[in-house]
N, CA, C and O atoms as a printed pandas DataFrame, in Angstrom:
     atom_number atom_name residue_name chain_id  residue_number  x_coord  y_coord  z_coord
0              1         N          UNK        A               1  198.217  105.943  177.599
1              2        CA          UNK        A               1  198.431  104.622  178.160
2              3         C          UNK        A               1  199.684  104.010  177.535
3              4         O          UNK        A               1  199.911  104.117  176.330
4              5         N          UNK        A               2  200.480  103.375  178.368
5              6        CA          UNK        A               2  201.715  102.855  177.982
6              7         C          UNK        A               2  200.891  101.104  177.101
7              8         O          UNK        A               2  199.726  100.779  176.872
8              9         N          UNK        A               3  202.237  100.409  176.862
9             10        CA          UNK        A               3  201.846   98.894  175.819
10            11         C          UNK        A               3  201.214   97.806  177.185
11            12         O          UNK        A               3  200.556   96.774  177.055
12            13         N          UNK        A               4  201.634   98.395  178.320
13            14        CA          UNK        A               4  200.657   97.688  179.324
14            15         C          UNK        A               4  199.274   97.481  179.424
15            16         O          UNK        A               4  198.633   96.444  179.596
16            17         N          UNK        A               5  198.862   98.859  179.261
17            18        CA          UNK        A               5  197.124   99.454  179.541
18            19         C          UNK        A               5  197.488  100.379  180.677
19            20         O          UNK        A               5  196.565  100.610  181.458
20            21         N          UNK        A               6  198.575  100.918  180.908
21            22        CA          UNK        A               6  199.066  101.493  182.500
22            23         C          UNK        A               6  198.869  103.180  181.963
23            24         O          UNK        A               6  199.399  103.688  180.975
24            25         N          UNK        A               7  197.930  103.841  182.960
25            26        CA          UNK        A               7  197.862  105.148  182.266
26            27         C          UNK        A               7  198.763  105.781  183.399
27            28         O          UNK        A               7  198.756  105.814  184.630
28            29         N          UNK        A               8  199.637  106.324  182.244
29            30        CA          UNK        A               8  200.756  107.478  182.438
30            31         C          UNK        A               8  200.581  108.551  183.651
31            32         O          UNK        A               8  199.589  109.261  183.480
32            33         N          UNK        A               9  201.245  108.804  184.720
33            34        CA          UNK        A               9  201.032  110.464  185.201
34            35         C          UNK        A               9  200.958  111.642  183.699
35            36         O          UNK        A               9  201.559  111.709  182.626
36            37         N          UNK        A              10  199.930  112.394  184.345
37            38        CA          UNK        A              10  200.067  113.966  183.269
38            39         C          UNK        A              10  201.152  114.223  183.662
39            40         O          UNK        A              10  201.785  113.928  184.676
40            41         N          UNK        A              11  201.428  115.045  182.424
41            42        CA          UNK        A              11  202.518  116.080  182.707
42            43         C          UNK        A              11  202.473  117.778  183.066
43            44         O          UNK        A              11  202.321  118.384  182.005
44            45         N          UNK        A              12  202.536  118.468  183.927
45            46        CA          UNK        A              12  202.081  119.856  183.847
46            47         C          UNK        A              12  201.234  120.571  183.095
47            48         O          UNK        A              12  200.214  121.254  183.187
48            49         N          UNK        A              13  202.137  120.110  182.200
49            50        CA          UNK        A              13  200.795  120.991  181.086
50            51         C          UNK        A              13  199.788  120.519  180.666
51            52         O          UNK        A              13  198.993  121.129  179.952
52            53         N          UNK        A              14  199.633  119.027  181.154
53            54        CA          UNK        A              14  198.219  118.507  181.147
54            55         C          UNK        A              14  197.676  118.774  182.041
55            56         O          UNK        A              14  196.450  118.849  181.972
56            57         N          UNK        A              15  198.299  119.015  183.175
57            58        CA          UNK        A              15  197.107  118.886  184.572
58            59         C          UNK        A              15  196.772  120.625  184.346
59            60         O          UNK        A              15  195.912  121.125  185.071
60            61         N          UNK        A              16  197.469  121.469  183.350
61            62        CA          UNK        A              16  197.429  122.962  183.711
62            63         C          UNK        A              16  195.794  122.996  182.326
63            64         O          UNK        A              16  195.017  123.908  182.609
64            65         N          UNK        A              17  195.541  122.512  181.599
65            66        CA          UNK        A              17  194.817  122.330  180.345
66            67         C          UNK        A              17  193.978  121.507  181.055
67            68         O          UNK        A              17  193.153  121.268  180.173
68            69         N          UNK        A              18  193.574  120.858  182.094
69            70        CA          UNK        A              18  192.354  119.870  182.445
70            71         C          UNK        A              18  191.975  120.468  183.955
71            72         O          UNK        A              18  190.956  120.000  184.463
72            73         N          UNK        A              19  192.742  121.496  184.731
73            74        CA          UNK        A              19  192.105  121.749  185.878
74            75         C          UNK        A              19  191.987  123.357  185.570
75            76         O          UNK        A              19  192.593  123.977  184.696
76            77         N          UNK        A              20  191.181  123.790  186.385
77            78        CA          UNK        A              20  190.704  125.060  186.328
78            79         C          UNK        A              20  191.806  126.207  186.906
79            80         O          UNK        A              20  191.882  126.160  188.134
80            81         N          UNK        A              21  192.465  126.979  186.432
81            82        CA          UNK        A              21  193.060  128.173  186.675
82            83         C          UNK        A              21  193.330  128.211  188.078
83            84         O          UNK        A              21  194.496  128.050  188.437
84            85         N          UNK        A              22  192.157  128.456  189.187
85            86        CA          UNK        A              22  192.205  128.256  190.592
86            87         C          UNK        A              22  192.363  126.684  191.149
87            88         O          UNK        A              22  192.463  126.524  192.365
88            89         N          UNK        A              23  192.380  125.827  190.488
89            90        CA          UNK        A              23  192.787  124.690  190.935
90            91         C          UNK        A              23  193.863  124.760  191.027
91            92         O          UNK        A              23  194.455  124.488  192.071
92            93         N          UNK        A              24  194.581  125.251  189.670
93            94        CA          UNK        A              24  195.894  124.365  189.451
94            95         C          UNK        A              24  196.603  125.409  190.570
95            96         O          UNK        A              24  197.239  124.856  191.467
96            97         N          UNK        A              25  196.559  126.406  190.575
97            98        CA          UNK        A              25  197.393  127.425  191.161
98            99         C          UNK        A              25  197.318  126.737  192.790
99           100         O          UNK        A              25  198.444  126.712  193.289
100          101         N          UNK        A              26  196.282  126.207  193.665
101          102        CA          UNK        A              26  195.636  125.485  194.589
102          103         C          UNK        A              26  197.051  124.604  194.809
103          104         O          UNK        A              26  198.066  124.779  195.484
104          105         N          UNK        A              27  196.601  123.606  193.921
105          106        CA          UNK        A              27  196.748  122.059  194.119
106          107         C          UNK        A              27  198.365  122.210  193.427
107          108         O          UNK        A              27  198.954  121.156  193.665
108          109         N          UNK        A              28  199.001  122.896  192.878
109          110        CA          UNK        A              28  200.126  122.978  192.307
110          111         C          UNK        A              28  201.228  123.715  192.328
111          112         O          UNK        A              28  202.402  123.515  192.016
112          113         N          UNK        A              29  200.497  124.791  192.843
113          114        CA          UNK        A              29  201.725  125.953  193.102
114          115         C          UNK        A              29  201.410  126.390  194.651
115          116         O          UNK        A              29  202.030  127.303  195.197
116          117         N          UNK        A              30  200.433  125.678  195.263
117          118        CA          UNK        A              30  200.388  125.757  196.854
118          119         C          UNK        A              30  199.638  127.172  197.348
119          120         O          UNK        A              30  199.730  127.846  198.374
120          121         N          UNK        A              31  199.027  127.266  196.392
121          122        CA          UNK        A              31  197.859  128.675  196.423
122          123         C          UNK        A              31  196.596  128.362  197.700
123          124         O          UNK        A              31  196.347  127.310  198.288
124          125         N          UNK        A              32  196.130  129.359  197.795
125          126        CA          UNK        A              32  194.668  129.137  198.834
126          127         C          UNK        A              32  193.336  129.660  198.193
127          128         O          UNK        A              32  193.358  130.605  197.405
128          129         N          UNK        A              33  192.762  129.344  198.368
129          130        CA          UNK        A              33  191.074  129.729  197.805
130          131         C          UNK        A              33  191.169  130.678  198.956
131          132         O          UNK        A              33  192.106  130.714  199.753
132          133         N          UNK        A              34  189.749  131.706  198.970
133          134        CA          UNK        A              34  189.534  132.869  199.129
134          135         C          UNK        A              34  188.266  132.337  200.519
135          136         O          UNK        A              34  187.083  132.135  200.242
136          137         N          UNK        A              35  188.719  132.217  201.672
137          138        CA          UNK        A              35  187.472  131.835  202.551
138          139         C          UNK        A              35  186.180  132.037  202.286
139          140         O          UNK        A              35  185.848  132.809  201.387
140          141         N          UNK        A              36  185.568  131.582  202.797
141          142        CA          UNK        A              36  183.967  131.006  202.536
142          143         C          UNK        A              36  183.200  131.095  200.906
143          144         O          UNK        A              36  182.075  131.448  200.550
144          145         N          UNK        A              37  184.421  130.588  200.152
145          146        CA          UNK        A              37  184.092  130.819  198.758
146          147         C          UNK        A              37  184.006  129.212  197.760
147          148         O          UNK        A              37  183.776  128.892  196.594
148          149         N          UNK        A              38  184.362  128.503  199.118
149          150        CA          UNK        A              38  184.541  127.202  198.504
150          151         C          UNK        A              38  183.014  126.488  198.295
151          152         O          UNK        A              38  182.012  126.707  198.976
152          153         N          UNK        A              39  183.170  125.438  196.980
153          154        CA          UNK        A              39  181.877  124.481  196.892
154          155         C          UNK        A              39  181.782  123.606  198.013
155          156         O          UNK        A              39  180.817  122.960  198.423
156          157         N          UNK        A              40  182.579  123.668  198.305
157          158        CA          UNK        A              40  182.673  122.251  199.440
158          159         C          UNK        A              40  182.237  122.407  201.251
159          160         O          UNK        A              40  182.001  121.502  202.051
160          161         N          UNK        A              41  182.248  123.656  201.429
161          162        CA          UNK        A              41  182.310  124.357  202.476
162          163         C          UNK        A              41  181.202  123.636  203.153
163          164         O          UNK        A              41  181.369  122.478  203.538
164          165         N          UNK        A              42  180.407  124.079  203.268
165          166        CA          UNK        A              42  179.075  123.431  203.457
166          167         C          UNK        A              42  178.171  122.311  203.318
167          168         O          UNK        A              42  177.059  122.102  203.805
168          169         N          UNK        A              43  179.282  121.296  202.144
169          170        CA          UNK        A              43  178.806  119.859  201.945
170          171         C          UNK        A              43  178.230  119.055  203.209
171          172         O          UNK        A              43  178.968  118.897  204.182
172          173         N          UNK        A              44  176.946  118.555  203.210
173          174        CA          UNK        A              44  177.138  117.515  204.412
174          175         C          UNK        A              44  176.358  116.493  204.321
175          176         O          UNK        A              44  175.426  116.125  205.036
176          177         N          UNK        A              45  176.921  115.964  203.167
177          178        CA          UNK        A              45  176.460  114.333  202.669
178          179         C          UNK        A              45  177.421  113.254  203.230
179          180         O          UNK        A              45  178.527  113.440  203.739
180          181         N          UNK        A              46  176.815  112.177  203.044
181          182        CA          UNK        A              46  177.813  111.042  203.804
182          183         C          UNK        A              46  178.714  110.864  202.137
183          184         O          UNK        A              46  178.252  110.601  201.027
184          185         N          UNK        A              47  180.006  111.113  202.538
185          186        CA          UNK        A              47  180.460  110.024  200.943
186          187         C          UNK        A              47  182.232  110.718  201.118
187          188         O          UNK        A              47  182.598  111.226  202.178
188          189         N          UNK        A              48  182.920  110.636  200.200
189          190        CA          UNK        A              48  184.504  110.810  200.293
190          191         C          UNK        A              48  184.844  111.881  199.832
191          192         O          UNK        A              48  184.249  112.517  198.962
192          193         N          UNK        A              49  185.926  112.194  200.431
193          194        CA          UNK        A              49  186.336  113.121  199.664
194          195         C          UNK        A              49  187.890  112.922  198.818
195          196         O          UNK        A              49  188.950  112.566  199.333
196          197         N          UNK        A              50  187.647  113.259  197.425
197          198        CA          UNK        A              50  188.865  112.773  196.779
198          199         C          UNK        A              50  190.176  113.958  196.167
199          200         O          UNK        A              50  190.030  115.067  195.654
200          201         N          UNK        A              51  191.174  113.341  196.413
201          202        CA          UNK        A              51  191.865  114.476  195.530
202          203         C          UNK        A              51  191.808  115.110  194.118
203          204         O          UNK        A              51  192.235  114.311  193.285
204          205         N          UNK        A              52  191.482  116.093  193.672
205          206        CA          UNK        A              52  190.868  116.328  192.308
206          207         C          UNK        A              52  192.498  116.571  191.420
207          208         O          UNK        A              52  192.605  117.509  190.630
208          209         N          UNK        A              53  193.403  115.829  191.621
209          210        CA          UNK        A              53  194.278  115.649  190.464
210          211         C          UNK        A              53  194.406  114.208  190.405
211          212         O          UNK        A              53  194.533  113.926  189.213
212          213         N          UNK        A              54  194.428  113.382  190.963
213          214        CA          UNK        A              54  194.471  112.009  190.772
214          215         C          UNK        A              54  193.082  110.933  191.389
215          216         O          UNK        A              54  192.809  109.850  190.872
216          217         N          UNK        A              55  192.379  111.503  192.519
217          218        CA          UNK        A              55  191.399  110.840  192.632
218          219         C          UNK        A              55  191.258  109.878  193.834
219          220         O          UNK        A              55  190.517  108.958  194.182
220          221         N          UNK        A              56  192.239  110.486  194.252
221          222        CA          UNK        A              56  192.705  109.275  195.721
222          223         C          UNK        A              56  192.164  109.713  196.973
223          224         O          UNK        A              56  192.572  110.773  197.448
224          225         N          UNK        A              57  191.118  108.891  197.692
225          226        CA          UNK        A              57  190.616  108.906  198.462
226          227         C          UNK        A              57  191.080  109.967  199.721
227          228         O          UNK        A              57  192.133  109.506  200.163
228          229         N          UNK        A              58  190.831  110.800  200.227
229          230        CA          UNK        A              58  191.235  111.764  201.207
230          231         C          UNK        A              58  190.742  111.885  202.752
231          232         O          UNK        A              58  191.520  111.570  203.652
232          233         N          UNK        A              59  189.623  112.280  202.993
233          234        CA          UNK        A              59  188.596  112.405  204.136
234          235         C          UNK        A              59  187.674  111.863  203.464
235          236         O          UNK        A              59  187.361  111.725  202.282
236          237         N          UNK        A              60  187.175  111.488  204.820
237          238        CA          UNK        A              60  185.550  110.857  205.141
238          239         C          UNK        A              60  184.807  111.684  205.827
239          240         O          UNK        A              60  185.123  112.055  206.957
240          241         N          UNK        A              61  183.466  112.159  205.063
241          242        CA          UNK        A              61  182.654  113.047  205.554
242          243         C          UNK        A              61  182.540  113.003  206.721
243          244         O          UNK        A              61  182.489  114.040  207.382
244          245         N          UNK        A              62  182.473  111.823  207.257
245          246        CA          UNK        A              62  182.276  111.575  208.922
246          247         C          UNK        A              62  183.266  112.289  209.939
247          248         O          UNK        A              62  182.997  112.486  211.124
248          249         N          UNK        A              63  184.553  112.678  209.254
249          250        CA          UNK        A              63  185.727  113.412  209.812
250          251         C          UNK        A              63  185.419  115.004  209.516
251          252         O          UNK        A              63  186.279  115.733  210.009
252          253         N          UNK        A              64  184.590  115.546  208.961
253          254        CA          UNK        A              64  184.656  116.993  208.226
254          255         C          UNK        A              64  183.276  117.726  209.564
255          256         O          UNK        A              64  182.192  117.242  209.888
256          257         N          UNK        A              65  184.047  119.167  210.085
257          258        CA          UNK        A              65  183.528  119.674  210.776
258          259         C          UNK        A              65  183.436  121.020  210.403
259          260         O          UNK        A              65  184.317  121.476  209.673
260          261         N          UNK        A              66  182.294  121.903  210.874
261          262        CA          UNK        A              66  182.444  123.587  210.645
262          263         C          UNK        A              66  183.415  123.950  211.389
263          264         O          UNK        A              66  183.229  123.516  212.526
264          265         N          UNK        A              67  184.488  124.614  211.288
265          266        CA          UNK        A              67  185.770  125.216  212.289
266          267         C          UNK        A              67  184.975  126.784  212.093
267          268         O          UNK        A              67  185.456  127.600  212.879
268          269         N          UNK        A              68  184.195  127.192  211.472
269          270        CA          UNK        A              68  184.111  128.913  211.333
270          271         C          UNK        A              68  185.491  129.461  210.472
271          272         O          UNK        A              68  185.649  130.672  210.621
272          273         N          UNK        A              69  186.258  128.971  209.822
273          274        CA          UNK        A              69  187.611  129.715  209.447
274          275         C          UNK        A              69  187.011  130.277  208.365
275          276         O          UNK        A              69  187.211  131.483  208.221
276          277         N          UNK        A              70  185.955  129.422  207.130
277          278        CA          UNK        A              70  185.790  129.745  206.173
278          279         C          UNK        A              70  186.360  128.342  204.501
279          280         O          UNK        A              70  186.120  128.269  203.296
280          281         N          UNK        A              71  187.129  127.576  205.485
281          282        CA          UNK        A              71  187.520  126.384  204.432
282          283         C          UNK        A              71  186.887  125.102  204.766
283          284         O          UNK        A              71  186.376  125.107  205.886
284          285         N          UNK        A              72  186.785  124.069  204.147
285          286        CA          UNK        A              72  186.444  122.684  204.482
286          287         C          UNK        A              72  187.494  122.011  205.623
287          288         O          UNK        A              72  188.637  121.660  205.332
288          289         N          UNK        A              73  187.009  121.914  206.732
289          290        CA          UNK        A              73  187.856  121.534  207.753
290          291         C          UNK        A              73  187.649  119.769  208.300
291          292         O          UNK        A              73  186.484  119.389  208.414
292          293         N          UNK        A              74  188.510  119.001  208.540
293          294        CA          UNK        A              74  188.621  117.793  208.923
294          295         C          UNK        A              74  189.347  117.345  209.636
295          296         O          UNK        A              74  190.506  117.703  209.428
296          297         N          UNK        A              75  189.126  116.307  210.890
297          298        CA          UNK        A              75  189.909  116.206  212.432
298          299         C          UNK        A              75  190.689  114.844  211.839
299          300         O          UNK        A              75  191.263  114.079  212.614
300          301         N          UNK        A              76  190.661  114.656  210.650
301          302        CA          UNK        A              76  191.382  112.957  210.505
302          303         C          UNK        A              76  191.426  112.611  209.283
303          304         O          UNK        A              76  190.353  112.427  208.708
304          305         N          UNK        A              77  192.863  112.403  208.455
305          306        CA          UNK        A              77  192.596  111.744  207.127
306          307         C          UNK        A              77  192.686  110.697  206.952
307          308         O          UNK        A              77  193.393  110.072  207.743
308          309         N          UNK        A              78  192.056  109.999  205.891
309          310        CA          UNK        A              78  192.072  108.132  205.921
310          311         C          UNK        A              78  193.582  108.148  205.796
311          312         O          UNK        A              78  194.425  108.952  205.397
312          313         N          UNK        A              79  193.567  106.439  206.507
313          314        CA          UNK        A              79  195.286  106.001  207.078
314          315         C          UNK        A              79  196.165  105.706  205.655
315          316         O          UNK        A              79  196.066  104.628  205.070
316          317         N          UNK        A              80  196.931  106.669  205.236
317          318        CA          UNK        A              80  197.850  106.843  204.304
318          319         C          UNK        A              80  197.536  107.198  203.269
319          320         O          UNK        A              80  197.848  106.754  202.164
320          321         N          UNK        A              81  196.555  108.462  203.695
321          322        CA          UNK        A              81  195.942  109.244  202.139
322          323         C          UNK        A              81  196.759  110.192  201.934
323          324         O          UNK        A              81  197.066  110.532  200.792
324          325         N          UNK        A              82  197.292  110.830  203.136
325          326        CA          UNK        A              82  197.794  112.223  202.878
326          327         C          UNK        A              82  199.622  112.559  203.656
327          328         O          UNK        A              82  199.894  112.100  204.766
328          329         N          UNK        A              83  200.368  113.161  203.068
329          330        CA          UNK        A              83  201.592  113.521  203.967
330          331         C          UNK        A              83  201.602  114.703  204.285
331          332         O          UNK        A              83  200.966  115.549  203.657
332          333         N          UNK        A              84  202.454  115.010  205.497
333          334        CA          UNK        A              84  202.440  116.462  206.465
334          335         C          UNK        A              84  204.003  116.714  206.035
335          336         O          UNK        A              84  204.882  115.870  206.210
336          337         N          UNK        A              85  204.229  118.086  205.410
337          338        CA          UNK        A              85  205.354  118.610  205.366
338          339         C          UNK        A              85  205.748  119.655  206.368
339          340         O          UNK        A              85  204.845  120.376  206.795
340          341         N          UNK        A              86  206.647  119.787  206.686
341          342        CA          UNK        A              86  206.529  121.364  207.312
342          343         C          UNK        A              86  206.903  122.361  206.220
343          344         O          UNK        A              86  207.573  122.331  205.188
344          345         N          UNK        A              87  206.102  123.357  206.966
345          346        CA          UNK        A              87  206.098  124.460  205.937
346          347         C          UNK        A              87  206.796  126.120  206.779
347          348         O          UNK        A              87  205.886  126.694  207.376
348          349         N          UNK        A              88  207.533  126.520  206.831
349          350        CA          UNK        A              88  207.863  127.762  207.425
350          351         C          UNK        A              88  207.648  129.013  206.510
351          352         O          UNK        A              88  207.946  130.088  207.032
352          353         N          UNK        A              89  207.145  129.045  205.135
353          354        CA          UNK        A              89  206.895  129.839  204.533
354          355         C          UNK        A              89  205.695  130.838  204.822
355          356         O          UNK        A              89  204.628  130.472  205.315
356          357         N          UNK        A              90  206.000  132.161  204.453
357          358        CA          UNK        A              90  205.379  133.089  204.937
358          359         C          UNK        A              90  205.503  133.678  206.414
359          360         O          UNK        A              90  204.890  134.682  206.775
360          361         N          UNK        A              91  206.231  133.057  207.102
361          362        CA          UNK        A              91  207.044  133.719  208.270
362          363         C          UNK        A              91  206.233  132.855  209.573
363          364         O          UNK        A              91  206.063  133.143  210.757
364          365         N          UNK        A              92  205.860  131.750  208.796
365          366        CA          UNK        A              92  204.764  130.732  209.441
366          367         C          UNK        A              92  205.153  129.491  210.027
367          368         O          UNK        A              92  206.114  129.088  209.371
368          369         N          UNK        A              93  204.943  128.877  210.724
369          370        CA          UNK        A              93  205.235  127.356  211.515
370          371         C          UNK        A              93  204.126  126.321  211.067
371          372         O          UNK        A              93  203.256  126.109  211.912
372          373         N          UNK        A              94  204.052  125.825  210.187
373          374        CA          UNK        A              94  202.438  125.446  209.873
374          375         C          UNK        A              94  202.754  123.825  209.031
375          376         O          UNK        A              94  203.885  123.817  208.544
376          377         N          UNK        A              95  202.177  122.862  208.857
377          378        CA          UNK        A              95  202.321  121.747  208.384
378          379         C          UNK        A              95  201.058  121.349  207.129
379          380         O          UNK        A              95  199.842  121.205  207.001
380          381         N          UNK        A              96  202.598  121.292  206.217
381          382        CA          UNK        A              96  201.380  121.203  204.405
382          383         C          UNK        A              96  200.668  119.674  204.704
383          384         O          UNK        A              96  201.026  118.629  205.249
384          385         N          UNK        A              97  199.828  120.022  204.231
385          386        CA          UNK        A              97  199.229  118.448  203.667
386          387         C          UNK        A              97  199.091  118.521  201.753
387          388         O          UNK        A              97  198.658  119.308  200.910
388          389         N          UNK        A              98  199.834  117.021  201.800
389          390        CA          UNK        A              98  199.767  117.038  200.555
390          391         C          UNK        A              98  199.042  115.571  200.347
391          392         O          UNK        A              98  198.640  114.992  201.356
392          393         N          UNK        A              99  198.844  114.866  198.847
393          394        CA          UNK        A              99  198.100  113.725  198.152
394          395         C          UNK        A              99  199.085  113.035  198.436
395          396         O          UNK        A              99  200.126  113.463  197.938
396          397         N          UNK        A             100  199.236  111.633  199.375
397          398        CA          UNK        A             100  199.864  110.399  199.297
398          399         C          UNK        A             100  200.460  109.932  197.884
399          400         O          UNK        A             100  201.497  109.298  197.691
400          401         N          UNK        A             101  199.627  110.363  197.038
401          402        CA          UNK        A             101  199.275  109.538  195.664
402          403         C          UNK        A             101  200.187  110.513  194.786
403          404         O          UNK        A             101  201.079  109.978  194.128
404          405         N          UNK        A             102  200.040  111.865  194.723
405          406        CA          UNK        A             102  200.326  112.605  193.644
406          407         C          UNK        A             102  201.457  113.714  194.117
407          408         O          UNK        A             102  202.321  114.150  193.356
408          409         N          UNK        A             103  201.330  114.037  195.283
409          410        CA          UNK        A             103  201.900  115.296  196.010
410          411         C          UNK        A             103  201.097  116.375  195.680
411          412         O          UNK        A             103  201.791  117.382  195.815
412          413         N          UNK        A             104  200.167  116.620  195.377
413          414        CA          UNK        A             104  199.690  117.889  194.928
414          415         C          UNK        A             104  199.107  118.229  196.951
415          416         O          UNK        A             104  198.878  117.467  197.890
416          417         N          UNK        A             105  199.085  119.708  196.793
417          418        CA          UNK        A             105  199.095  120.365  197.727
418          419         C          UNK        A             105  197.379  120.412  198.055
419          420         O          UNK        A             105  196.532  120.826  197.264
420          421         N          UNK        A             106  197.146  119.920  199.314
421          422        CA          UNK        A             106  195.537  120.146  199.444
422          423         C          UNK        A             106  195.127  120.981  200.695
423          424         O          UNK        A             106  193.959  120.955  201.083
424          425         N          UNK        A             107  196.199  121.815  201.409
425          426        CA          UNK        A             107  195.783  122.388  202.565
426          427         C          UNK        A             107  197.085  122.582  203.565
427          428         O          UNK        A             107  198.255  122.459  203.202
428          429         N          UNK        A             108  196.675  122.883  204.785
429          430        CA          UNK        A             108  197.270  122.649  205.992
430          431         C          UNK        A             108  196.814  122.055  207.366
431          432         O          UNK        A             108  195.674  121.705  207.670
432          433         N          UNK        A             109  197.770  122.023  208.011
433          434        CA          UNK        A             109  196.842  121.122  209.581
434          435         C          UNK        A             109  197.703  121.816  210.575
435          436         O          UNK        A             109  198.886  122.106  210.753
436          437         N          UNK        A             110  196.596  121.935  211.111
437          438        CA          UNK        A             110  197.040  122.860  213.071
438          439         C          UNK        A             110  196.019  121.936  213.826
439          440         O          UNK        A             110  194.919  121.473  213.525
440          441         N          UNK        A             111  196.738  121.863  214.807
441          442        CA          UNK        A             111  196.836  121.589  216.030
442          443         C          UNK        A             111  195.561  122.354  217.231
443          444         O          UNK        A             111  195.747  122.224  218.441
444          445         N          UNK        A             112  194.667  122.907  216.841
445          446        CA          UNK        A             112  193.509  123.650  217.471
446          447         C          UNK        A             112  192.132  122.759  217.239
447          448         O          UNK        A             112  191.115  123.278  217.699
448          449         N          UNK        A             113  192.021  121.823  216.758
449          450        CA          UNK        A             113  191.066  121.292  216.396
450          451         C          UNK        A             113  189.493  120.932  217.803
451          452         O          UNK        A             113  189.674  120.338  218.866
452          453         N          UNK        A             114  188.616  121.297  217.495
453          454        CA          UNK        A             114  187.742  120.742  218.708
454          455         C          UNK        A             114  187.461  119.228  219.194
455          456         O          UNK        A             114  187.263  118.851  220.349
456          457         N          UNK        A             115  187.489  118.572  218.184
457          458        CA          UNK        A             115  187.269  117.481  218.426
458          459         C          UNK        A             115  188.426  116.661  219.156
459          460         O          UNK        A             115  189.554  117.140  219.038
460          461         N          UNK        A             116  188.306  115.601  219.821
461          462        CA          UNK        A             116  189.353  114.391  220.890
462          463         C          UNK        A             116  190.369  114.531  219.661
463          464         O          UNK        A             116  191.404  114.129  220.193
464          465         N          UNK        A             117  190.655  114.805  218.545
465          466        CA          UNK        A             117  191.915  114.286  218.080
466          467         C          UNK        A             117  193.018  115.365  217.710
467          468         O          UNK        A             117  194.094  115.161  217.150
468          469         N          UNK        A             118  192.319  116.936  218.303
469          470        CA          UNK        A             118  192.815  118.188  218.490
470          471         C          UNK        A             118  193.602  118.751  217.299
471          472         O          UNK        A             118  194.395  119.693  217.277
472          473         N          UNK        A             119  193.088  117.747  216.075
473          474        CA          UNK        A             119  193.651  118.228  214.697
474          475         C          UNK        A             119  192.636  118.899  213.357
475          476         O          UNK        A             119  191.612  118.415  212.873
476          477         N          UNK        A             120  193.208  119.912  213.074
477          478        CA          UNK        A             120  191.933  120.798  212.054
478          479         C          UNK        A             120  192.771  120.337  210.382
479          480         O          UNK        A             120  193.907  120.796  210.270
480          481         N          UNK        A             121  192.484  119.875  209.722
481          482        CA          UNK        A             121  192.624  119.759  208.549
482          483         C          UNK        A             121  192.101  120.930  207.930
483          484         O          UNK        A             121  190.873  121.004  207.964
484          485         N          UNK        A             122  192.722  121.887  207.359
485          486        CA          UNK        A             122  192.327  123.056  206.634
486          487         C          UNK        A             122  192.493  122.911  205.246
487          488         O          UNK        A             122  193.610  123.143  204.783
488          489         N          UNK        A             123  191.565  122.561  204.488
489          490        CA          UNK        A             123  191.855  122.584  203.022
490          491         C          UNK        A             123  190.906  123.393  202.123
491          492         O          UNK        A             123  189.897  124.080  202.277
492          493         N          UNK        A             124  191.746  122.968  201.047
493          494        CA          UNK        A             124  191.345  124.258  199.790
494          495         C          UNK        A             124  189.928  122.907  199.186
495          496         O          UNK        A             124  190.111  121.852  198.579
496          497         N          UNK        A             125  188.652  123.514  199.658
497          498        CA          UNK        A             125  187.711  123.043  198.060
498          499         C          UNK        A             125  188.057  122.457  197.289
499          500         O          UNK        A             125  188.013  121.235  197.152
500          501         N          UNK        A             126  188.739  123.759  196.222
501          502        CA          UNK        A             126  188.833  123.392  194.829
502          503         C          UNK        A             126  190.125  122.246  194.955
503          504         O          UNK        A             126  189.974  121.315  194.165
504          505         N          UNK        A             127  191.081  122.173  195.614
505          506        CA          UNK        A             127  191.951  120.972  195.729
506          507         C          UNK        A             127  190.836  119.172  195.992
507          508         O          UNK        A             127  191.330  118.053  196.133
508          509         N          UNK        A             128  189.790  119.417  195.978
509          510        CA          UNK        A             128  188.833  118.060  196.230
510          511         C          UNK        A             128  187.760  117.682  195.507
511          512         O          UNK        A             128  187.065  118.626  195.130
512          513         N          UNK        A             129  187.418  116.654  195.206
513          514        CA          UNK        A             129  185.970  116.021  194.593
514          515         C          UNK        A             129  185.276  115.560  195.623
515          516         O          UNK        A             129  185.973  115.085  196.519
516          517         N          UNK        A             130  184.005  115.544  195.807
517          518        CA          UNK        A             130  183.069  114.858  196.661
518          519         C          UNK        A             130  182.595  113.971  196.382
519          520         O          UNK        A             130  181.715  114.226  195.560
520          521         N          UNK        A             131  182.683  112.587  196.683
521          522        CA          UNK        A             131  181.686  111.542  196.223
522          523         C          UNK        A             131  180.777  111.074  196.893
523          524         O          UNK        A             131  180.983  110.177  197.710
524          525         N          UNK        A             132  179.713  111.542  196.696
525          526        CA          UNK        A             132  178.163  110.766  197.688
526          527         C          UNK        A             132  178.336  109.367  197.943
527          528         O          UNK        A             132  178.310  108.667  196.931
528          529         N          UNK        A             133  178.502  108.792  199.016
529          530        CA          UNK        A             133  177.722  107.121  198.950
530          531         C          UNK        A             133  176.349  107.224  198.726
531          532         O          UNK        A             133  175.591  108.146  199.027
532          533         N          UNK        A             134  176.127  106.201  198.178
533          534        CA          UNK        A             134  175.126  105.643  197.895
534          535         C          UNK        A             134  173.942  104.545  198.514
535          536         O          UNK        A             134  172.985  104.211  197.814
């Protein structure tokens, strides 16, 4: 904490010493979890979902659908949680989603989605926290 009370961003090697090996590689170096291997996959409680490097609100369970791909999928992120990069890496046309808040990398989004808003939020699990409402 700075002479404010204002707590500091980590620095790499903090966020590499406080998140798990497959996180950080996830959420930091733009890695993917291993389909249908995620905790989150299958969640289907009402409550948020947060970014697990800073904590900033992401999807609302109410947005999170089974796509069958194998990742936590969502047709809508809350209004100015998340930014869309393009991504052409890997010989791909595909759009990153990253943390509004932090930039850390939480997935991708295509355009196939079932639901009226024809958008699939594809993200990594371990890039998220779940918080139950209550």
């Amino acid at each position: 904490m700075d002479a404010d009370g204002i707590k500091k961003p980590e620095t790499e090697a903090e966020l590499r010493a406080r998140l798990t090996p497959e996180q950080y590689h996830a959420l930091r170096e733009k890695g993917t979890e291993m389909p249908f291997s995620g905790r989150l996959l299958h969640e289907d409680r009402t409550g948020a979902y947060r970014c697990a490097v800073c904590g900033n609100p992401i999807f609302s369970s109410s947005a999170k659908f089974d796509s069958g791909t194998g990742w936590p999928s969502f047709d809508a992120a809350l209004p100015g949680a998340v930014r869309l990069i393009p991504d052409t890496t890997l010989g791909m046309n595909r759009t990153e989603v990253v943390c509004s808040n932090c930039g850390s990398h939480l997935g991708h989004l295509f355009n196939d989605g079932p639901t009226p808003t024809g958008k699939r939020y594809c993200l990594n699990s371990v890039c998220m926290e779940f918080e139950e409402k209550k």
